[in-house]
C-alpha positions as a Markdown table, in Angstrom:
| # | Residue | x | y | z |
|---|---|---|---|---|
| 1 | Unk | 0.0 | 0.0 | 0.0 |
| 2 | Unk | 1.5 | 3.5 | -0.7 |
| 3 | Unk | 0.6 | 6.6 | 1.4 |
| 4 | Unk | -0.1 | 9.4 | -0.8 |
| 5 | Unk | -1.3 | 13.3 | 0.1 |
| 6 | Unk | -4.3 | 14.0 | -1.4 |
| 7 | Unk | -4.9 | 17.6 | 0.0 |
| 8 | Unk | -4.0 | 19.6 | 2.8 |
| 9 | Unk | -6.1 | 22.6 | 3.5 |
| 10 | Unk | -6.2 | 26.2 | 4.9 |
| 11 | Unk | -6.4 | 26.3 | 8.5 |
| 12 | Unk | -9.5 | 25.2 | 10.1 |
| 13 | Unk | -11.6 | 26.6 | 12.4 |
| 14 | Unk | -14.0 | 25.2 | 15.3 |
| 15 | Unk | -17.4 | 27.5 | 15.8 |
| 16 | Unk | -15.7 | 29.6 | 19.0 |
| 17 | Unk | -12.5 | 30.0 | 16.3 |
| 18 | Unk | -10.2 | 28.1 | 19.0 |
| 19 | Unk | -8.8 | 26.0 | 16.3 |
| 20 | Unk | -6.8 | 28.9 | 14.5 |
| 21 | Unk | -3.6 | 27.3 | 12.9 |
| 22 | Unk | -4.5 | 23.9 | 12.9 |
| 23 | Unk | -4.6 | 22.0 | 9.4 |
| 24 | Unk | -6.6 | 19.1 | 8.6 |
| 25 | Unk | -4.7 | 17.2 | 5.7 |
| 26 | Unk | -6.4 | 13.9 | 4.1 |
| 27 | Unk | -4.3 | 10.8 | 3.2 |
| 28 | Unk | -5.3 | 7.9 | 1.3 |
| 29 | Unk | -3.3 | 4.2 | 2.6 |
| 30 | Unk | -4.7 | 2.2 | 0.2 |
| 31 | Unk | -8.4 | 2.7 | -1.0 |
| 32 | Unk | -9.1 | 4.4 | 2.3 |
| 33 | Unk | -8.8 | 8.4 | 2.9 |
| 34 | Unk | -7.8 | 9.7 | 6.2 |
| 35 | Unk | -7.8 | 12.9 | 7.7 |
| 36 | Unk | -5.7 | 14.3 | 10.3 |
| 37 | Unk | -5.1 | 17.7 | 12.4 |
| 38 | Unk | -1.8 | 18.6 | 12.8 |
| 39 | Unk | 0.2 | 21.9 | 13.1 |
| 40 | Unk | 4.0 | 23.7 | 12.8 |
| 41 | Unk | 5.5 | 24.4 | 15.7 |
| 42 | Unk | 8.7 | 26.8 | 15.2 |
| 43 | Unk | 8.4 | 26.9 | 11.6 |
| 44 | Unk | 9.7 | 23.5 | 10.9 |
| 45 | Unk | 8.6 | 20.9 | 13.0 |
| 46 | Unk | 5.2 | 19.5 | 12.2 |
| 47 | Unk | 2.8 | 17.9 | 14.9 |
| 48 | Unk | 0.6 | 15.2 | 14.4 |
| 49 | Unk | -2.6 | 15.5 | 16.4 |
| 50 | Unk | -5.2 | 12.8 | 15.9 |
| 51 | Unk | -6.6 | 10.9 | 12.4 |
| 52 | Unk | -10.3 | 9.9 | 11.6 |
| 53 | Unk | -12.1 | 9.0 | 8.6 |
| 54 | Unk | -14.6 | 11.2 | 7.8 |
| 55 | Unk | -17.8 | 9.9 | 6.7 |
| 56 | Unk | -20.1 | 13.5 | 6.4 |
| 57 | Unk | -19.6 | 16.7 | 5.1 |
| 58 | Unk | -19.0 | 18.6 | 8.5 |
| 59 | Unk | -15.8 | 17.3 | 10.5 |
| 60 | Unk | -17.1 | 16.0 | 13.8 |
| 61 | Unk | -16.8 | 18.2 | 16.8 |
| 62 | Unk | -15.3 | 15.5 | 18.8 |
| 63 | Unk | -12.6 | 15.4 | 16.4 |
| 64 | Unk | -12.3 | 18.8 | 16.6 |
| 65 | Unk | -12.1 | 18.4 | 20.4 |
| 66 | Unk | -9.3 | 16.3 | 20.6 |
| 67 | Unk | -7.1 | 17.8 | 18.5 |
| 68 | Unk | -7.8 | 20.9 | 20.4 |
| 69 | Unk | -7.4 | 19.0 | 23.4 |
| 70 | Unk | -4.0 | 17.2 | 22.2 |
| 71 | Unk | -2.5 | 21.2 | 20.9 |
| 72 | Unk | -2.6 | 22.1 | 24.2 |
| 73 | Unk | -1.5 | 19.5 | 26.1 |
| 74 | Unk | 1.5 | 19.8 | 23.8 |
| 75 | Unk | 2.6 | 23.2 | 24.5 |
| 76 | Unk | 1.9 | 22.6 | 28.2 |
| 77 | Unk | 4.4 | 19.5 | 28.1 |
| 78 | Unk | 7.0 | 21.9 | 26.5 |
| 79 | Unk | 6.6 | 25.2 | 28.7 |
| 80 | Unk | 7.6 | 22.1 | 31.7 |
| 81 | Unk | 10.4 | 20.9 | 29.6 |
| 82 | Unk | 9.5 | 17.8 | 29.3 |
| 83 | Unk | 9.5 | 17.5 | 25.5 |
């Protein structure tokens, strides 16, 4: 199976705009297309937040919820230093 980039888009947005700077990119593995949040921190290094298939047109707001809730619990890891 060969991983391929099918599009990555502008920065999405949840309803209270808390997702600023957070891209959703889909990938197909196969004959299945993924989607996944992620986002650059210092310009170079990208973060991978959480993948789902999406199977409607709106992306789910628990999905939206996680990678919210992953983004920050990265950059409170790093203001302790521990990554």
């Amino acid at each position: 199976m060969a991983l391929g980039i099918i599009e990555s888009t502008a920065p999405s947005a949840s309803p209270t705009g808390r997702a600023a700077h957070t891209d959703e990119t889909k990938f197909s593995l196969g004959s299945d297309i993924w989607r996944v949040f992620c986002f650059f921190d210092e310009g170079r290094l990208v973060i991978l937040l959480n993948g789902f298939q999406k199977k409607t047109q709106k992306t789910p707001k628990t999905e939206i919820s996680i990678a919210l809730r992953l983004k920050e619990e990265y950059f409170e890891e790093k203001r302790k230093g521990k990554i």
